[in-house]
PDB file of N, CA, C and O in Angstrom:
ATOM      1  N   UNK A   1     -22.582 -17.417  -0.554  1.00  0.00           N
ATOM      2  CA  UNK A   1     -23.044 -16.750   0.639  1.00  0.00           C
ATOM      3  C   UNK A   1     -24.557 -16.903   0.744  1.00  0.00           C
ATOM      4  O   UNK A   1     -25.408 -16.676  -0.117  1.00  0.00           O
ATOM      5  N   UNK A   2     -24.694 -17.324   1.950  1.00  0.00           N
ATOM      6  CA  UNK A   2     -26.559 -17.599   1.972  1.00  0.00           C
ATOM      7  C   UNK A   2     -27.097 -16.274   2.047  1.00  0.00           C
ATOM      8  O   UNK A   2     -26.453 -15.337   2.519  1.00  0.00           O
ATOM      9  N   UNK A   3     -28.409 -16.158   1.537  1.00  0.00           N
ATOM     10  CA  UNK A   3     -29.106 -14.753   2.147  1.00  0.00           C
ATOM     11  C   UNK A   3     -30.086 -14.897   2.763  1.00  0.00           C
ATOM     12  O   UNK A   3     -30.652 -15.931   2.409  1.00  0.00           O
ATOM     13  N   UNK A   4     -30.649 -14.328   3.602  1.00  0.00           N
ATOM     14  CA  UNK A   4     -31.883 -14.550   4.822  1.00  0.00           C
ATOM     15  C   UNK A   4     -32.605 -13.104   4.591  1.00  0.00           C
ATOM     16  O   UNK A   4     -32.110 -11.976   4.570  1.00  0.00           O
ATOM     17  N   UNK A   5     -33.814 -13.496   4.441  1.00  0.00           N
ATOM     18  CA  UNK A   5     -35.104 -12.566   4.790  1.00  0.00           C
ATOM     19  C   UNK A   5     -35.994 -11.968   5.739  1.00  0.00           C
ATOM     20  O   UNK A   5     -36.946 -12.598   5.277  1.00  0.00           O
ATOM     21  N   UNK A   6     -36.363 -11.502   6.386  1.00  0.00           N
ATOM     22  CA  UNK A   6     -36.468 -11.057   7.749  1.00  0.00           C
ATOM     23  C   UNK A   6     -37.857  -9.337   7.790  1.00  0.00           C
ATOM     24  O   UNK A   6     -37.848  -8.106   7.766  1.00  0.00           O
ATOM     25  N   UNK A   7     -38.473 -10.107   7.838  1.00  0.00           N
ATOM     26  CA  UNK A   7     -39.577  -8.215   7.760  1.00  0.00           C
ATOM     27  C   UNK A   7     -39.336  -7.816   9.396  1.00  0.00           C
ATOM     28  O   UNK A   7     -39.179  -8.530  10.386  1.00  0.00           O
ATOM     29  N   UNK A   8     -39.379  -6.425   9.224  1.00  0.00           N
ATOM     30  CA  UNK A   8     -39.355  -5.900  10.185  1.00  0.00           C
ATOM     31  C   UNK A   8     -40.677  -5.134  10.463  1.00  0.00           C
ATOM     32  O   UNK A   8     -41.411  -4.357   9.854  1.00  0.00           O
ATOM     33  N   UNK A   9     -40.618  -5.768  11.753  1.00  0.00           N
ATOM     34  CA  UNK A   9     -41.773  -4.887  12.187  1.00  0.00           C
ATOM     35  C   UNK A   9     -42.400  -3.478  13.101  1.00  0.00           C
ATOM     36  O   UNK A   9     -41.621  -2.665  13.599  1.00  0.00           O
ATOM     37  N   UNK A  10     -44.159  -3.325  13.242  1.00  0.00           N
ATOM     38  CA  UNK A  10     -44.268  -2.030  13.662  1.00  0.00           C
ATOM     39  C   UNK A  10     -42.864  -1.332  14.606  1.00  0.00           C
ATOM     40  O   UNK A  10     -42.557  -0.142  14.664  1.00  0.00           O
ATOM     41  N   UNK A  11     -42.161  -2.527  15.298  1.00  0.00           N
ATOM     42  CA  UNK A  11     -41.553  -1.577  16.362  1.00  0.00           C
ATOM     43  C   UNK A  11     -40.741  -2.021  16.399  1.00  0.00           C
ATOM     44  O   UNK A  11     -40.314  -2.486  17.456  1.00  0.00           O
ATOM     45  N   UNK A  12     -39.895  -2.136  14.882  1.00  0.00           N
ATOM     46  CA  UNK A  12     -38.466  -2.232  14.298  1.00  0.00           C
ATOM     47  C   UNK A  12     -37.839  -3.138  14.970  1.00  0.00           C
ATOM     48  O   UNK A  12     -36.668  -2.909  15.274  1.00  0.00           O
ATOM     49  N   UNK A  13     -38.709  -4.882  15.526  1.00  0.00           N
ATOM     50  CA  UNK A  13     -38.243  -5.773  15.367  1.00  0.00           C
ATOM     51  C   UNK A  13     -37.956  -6.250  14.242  1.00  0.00           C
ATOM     52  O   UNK A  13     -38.494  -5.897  13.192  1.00  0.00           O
ATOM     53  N   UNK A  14     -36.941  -7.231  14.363  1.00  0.00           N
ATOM     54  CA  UNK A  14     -36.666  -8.591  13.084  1.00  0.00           C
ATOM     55  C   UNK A  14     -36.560 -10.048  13.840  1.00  0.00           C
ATOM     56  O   UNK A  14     -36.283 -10.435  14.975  1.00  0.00           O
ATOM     57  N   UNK A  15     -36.727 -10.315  13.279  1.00  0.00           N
ATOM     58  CA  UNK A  15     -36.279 -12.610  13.284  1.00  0.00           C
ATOM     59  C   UNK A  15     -34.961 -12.849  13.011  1.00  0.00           C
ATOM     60  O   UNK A  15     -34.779 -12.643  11.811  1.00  0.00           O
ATOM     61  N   UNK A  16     -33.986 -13.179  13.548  1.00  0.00           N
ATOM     62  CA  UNK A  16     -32.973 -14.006  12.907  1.00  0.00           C
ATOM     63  C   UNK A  16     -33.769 -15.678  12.422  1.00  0.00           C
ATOM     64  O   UNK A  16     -34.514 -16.432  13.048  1.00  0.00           O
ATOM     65  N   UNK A  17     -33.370 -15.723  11.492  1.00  0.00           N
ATOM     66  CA  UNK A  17     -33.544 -17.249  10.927  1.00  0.00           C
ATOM     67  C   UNK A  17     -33.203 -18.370  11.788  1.00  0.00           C
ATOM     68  O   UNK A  17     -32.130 -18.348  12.390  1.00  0.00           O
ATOM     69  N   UNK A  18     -34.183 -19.562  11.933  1.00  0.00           N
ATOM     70  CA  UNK A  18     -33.442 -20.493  13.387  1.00  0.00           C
ATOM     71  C   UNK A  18     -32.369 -21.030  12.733  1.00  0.00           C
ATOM     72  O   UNK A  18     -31.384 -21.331  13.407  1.00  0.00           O
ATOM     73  N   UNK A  19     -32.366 -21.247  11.312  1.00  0.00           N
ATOM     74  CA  UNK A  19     -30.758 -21.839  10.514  1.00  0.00           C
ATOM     75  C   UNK A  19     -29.738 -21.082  10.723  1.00  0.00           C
ATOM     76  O   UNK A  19     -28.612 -21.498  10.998  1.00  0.00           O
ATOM     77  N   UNK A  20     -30.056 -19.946  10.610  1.00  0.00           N
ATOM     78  CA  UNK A  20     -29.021 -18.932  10.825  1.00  0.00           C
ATOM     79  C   UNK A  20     -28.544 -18.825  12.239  1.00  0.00           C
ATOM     80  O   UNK A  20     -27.328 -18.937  12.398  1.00  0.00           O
ATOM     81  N   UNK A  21     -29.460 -18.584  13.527  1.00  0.00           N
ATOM     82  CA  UNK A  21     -28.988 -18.445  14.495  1.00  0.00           C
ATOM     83  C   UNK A  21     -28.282 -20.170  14.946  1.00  0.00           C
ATOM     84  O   UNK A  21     -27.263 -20.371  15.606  1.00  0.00           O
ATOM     85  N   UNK A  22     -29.054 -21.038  14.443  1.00  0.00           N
ATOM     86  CA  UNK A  22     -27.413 -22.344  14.717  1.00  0.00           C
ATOM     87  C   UNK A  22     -26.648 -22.361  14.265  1.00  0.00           C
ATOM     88  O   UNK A  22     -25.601 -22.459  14.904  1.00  0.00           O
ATOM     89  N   UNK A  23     -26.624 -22.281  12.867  1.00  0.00           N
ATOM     90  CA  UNK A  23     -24.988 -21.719  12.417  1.00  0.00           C
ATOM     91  C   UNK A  23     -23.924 -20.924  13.184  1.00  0.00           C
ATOM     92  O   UNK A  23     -22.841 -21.259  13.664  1.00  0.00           O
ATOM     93  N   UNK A  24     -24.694 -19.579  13.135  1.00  0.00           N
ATOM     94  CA  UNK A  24     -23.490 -18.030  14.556  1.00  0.00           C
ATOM     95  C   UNK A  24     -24.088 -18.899  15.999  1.00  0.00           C
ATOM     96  O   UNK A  24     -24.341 -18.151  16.943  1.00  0.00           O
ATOM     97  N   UNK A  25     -24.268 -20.019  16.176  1.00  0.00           N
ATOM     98  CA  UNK A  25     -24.485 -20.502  17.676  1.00  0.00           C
ATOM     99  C   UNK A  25     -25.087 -18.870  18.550  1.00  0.00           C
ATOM    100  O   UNK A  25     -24.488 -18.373  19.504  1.00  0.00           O
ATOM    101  N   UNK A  26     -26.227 -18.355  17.993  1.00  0.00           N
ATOM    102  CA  UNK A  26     -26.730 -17.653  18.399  1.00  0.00           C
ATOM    103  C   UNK A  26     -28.178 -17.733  19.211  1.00  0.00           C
ATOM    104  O   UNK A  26     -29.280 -17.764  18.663  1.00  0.00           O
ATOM    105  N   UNK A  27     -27.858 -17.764  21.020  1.00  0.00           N
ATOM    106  CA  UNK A  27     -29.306 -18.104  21.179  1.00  0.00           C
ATOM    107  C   UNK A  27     -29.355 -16.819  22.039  1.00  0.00           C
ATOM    108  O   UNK A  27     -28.623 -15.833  21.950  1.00  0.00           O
ATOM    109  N   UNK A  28     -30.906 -17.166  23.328  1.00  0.00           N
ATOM    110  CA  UNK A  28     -31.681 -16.381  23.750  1.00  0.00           C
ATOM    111  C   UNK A  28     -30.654 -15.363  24.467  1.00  0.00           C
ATOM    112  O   UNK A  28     -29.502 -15.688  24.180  1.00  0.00           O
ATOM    113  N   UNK A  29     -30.703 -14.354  25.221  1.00  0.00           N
ATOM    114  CA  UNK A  29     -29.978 -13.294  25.872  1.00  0.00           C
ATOM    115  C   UNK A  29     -28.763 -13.357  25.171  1.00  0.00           C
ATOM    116  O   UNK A  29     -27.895 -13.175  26.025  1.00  0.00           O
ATOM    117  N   UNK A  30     -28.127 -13.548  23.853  1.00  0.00           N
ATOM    118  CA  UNK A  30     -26.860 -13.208  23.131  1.00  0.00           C
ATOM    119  C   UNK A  30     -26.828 -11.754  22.759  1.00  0.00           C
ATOM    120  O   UNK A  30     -27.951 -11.347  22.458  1.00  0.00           O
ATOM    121  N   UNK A  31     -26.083 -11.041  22.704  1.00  0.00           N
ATOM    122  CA  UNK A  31     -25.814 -10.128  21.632  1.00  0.00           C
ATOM    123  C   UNK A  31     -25.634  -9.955  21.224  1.00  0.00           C
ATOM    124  O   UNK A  31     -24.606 -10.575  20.950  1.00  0.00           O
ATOM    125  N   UNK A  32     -26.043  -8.624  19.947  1.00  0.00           N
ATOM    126  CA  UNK A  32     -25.599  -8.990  18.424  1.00  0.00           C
ATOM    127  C   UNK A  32     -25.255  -7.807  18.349  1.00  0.00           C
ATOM    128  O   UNK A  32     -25.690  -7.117  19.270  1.00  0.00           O
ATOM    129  N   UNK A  33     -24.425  -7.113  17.350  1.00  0.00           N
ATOM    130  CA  UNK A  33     -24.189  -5.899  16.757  1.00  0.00           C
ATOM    131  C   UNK A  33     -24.462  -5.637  15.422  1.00  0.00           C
ATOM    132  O   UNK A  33     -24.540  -6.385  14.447  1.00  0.00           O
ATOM    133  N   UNK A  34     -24.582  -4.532  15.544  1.00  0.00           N
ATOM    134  CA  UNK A  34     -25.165  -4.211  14.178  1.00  0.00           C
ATOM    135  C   UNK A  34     -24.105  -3.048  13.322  1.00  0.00           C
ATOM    136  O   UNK A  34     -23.530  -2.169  13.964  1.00  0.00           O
ATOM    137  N   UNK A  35     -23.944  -3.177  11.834  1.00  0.00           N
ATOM    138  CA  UNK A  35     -23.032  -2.147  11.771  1.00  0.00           C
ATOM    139  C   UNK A  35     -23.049  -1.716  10.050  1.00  0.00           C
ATOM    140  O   UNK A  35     -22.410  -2.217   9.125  1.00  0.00           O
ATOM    141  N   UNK A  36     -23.681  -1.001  10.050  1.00  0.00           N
ATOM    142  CA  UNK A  36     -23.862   0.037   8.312  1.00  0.00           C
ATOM    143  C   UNK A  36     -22.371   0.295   7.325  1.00  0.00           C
ATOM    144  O   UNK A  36     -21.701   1.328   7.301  1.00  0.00           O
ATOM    145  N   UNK A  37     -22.174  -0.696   6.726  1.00  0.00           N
ATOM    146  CA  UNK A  37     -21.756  -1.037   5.525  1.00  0.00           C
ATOM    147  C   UNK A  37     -21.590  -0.778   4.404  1.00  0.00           C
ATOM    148  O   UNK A  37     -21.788  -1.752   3.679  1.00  0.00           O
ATOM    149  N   UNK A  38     -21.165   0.559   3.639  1.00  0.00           N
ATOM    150  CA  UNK A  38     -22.170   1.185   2.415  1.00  0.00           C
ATOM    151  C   UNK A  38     -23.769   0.868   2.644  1.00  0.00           C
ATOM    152  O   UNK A  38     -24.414   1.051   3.676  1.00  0.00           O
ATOM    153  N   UNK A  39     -24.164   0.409   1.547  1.00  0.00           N
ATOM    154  CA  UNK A  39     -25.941   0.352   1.580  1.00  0.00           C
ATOM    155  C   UNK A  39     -26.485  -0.929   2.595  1.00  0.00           C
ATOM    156  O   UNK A  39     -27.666  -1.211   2.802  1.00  0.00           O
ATOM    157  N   UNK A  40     -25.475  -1.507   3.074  1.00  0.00           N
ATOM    158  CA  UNK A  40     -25.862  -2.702   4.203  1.00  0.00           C
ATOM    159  C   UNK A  40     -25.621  -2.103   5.417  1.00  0.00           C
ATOM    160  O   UNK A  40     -25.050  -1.069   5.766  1.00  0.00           O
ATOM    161  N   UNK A  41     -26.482  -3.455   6.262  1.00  0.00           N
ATOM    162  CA  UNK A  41     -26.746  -3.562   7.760  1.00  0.00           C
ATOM    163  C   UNK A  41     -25.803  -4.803   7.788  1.00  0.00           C
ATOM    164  O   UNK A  41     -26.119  -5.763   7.087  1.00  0.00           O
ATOM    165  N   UNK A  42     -24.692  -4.858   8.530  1.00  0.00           N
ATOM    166  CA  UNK A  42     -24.135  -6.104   8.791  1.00  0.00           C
ATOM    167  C   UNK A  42     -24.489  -6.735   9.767  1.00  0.00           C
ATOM    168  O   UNK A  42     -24.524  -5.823  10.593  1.00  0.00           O
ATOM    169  N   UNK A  43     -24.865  -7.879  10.450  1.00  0.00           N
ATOM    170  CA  UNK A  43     -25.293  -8.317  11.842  1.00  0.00           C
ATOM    171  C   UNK A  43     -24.148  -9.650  12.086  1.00  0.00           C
ATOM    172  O   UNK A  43     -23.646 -10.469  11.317  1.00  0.00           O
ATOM    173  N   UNK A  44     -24.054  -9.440  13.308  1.00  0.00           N
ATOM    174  CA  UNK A  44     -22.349 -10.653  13.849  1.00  0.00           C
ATOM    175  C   UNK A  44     -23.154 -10.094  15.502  1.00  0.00           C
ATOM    176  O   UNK A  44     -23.657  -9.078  15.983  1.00  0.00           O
ATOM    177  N   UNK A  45     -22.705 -12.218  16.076  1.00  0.00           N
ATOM    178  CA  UNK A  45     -22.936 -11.739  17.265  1.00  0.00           C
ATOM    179  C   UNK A  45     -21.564 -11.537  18.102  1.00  0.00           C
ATOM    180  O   UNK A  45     -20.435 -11.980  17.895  1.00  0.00           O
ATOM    181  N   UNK A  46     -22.135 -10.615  19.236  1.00  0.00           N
ATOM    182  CA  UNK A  46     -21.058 -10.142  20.145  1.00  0.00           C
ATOM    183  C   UNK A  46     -20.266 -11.299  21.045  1.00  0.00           C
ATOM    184  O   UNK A  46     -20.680 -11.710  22.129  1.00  0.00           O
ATOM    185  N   UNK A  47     -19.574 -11.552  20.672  1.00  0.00           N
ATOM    186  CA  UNK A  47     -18.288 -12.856  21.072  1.00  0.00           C
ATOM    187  C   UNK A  47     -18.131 -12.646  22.976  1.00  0.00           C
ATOM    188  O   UNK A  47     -18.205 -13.595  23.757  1.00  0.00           O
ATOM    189  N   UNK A  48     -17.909 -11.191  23.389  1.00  0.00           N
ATOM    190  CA  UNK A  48     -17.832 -11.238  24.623  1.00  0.00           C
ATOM    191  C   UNK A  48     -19.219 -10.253  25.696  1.00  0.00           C
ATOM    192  O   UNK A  48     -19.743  -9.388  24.994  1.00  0.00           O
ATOM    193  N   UNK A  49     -19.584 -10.282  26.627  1.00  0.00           N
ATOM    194  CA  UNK A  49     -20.553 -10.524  27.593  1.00  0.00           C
ATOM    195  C   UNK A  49     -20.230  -8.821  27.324  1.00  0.00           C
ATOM    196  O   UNK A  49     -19.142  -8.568  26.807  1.00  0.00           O
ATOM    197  N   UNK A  50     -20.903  -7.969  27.573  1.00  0.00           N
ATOM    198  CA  UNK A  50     -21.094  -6.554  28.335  1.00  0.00           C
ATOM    199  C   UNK A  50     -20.303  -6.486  29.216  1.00  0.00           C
ATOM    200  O   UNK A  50     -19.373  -5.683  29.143  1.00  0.00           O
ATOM    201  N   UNK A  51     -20.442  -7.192  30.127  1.00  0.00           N
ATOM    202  CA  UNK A  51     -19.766  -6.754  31.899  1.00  0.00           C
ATOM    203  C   UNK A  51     -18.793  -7.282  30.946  1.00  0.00           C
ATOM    204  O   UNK A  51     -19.077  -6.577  29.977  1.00  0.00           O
ATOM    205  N   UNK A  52     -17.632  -8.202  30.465  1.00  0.00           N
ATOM    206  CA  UNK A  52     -16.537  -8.816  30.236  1.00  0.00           C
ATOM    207  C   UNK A  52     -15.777  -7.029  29.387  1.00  0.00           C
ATOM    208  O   UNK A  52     -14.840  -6.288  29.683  1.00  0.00           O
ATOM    209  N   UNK A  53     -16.566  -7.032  28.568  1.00  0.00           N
ATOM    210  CA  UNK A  53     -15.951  -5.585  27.784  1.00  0.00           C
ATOM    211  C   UNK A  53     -16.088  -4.356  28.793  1.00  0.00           C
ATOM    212  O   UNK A  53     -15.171  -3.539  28.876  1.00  0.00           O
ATOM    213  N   UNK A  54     -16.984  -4.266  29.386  1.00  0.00           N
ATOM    214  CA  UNK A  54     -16.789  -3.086  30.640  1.00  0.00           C
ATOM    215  C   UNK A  54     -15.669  -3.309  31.259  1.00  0.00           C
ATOM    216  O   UNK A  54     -14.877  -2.366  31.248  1.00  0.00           O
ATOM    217  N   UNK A  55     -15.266  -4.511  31.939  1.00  0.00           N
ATOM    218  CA  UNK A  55     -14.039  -4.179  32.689  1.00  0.00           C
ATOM    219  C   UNK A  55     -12.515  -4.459  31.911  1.00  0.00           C
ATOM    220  O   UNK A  55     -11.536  -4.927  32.492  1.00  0.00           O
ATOM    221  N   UNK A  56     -12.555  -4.105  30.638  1.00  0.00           N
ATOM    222  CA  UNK A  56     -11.639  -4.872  30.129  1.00  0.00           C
ATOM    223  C   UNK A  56     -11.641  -2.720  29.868  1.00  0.00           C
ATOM    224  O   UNK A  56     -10.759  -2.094  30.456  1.00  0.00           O
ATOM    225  N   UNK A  57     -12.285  -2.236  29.324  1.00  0.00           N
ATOM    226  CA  UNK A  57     -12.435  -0.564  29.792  1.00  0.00           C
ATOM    227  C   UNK A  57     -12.138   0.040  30.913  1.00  0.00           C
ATOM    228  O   UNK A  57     -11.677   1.181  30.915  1.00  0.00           O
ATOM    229  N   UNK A  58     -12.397  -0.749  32.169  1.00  0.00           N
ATOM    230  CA  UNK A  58     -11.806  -0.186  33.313  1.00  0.00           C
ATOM    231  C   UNK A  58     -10.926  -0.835  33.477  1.00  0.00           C
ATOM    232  O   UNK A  58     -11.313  -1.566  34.388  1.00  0.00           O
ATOM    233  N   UNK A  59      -9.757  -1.178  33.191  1.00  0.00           N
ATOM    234  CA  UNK A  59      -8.684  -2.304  33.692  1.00  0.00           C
ATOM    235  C   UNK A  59      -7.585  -1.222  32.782  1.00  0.00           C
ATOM    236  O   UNK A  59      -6.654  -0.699  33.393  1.00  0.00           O
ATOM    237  N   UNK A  60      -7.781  -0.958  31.345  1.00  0.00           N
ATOM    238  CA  UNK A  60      -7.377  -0.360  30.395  1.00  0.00           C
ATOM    239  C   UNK A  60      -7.448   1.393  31.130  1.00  0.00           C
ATOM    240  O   UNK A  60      -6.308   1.824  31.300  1.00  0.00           O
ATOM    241  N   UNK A  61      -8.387   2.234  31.492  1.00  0.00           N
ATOM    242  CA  UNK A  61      -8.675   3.261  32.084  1.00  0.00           C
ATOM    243  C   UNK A  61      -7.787   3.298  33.292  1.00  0.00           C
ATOM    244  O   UNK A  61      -7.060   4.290  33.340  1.00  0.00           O
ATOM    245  N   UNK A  62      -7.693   2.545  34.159  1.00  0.00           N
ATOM    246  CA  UNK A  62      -7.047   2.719  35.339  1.00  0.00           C
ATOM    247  C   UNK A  62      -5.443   2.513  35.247  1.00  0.00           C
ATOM    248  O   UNK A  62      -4.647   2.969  36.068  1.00  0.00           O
ATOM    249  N   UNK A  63      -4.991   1.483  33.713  1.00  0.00           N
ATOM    250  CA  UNK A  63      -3.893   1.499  33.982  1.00  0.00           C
ATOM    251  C   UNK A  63      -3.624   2.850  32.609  1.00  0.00           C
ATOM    252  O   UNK A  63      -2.559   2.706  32.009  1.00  0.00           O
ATOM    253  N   UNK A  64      -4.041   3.422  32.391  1.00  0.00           N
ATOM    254  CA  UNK A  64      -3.941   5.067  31.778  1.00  0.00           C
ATOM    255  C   UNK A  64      -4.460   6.522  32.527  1.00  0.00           C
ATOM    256  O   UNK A  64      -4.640   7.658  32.087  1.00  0.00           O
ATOM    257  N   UNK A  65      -4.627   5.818  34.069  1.00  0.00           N
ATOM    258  CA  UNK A  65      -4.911   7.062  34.848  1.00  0.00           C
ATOM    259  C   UNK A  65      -6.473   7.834  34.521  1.00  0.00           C
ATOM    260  O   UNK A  65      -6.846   8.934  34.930  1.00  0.00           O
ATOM    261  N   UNK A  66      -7.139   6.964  33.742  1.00  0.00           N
ATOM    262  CA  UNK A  66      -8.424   8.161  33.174  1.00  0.00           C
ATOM    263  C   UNK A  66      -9.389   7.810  34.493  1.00  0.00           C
ATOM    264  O   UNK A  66      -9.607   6.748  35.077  1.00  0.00           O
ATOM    265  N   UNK A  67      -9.806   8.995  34.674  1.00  0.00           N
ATOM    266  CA  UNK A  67     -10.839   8.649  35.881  1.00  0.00           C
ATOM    267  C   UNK A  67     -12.387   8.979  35.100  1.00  0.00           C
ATOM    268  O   UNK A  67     -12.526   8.995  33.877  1.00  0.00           O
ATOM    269  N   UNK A  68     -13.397   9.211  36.016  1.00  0.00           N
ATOM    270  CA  UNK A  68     -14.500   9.086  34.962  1.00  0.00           C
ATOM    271  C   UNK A  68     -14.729  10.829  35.067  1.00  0.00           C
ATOM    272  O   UNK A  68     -15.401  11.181  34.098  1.00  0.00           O
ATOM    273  N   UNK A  69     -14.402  11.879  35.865  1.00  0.00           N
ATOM    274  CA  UNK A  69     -13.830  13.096  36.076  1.00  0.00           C
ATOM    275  C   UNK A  69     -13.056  13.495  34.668  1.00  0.00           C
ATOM    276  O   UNK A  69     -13.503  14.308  33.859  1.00  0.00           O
ATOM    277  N   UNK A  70     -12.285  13.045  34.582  1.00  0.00           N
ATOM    278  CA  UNK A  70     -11.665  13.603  33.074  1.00  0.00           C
ATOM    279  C   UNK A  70     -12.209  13.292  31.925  1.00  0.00           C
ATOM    280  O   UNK A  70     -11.953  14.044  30.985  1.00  0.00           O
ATOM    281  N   UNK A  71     -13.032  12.203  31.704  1.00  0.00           N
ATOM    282  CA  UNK A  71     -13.433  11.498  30.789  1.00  0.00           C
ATOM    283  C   UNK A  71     -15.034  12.685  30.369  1.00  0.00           C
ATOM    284  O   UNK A  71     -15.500  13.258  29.385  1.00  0.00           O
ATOM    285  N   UNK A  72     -15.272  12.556  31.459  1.00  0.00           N
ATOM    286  CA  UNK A  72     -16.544  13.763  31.124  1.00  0.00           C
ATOM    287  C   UNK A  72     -16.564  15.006  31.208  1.00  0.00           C
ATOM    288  O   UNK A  72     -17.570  15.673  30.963  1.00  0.00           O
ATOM    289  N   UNK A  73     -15.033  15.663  31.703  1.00  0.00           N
ATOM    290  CA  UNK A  73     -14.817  16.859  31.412  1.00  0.00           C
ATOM    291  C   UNK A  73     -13.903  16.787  29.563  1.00  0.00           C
ATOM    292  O   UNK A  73     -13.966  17.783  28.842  1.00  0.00           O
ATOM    293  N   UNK A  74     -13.409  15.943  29.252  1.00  0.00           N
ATOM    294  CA  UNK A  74     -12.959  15.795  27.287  1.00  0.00           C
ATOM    295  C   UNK A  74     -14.458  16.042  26.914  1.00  0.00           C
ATOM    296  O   UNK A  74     -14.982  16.927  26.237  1.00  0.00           O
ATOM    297  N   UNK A  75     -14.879  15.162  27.461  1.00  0.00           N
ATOM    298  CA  UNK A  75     -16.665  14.919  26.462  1.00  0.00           C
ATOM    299  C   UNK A  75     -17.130  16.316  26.284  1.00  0.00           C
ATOM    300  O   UNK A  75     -17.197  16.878  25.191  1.00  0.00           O
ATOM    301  N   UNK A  76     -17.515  16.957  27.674  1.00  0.00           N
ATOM    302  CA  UNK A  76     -17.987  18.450  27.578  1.00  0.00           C
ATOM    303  C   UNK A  76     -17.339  19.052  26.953  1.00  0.00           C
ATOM    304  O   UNK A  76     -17.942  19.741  26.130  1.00  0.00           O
ATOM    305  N   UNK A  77     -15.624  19.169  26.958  1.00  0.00           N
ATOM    306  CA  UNK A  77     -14.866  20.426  26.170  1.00  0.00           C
ATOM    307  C   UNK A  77     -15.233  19.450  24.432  1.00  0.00           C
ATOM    308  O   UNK A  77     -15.113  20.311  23.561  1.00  0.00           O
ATOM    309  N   UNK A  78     -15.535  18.316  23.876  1.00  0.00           N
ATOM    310  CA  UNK A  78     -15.712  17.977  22.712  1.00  0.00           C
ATOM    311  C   UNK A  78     -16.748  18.524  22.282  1.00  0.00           C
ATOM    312  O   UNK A  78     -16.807  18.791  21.082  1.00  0.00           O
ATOM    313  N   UNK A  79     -17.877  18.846  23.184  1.00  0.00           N
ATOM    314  CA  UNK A  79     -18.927  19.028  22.857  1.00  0.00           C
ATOM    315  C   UNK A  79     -19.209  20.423  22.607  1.00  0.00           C
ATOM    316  O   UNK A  79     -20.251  20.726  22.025  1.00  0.00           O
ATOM    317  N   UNK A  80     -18.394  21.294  22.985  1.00  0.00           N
ATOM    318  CA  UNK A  80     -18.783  22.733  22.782  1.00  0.00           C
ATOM    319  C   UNK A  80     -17.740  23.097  21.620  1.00  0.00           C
ATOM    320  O   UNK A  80     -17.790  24.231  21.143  1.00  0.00           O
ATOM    321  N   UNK A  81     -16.704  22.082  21.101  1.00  0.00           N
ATOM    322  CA  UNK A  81     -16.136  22.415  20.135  1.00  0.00           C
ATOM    323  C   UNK A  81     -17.184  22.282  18.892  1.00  0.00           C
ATOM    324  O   UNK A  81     -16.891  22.909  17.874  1.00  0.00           O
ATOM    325  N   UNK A  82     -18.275  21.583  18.899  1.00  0.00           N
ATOM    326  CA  UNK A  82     -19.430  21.487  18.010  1.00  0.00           C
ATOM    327  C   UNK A  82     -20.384  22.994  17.492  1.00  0.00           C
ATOM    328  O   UNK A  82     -21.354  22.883  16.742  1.00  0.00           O
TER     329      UNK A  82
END
């Protein structure tokens, strides 16, 4: 497994490596996710677009009846169960 180095800076940028980003065919406006691992940061880029996963949420929502009315009245009653 390769390992890559990366300082982060004042305002909690980083570098992906340019080896690294041709390898994950990772270029400019891609997205990446990030995701805490035990004591790691895992980084993988995001395979599908924002808008593509938004409506794949509303396509899924509408054919389960959730409107955005119920969705933020669960949230509020979740939230006062806190």
């Amino acid at each position: 497994m390769d390992a890559f180095i990366s300082k982060v800076t004042s305002r909690g940028q980083i570098t992906i490596p340019q080896s690294l980003r041709e390898k994950e065919d990772i270029s400019e406006d891609d997205y990446v996710v990030m995701r805490k691992v035990g004591k790691y940061i895992v980084l993988g880029k995001v395979e599908a677009r924002l808008d593509d996963i938004t409506h794949t949420f509303e396509e899924e929502a509408n054919l389960k009846k959730i409107t955005k009315e119920s969705l933020l009245s669960e949230l509020e009653t979740v939230r006062k169960r806190k």
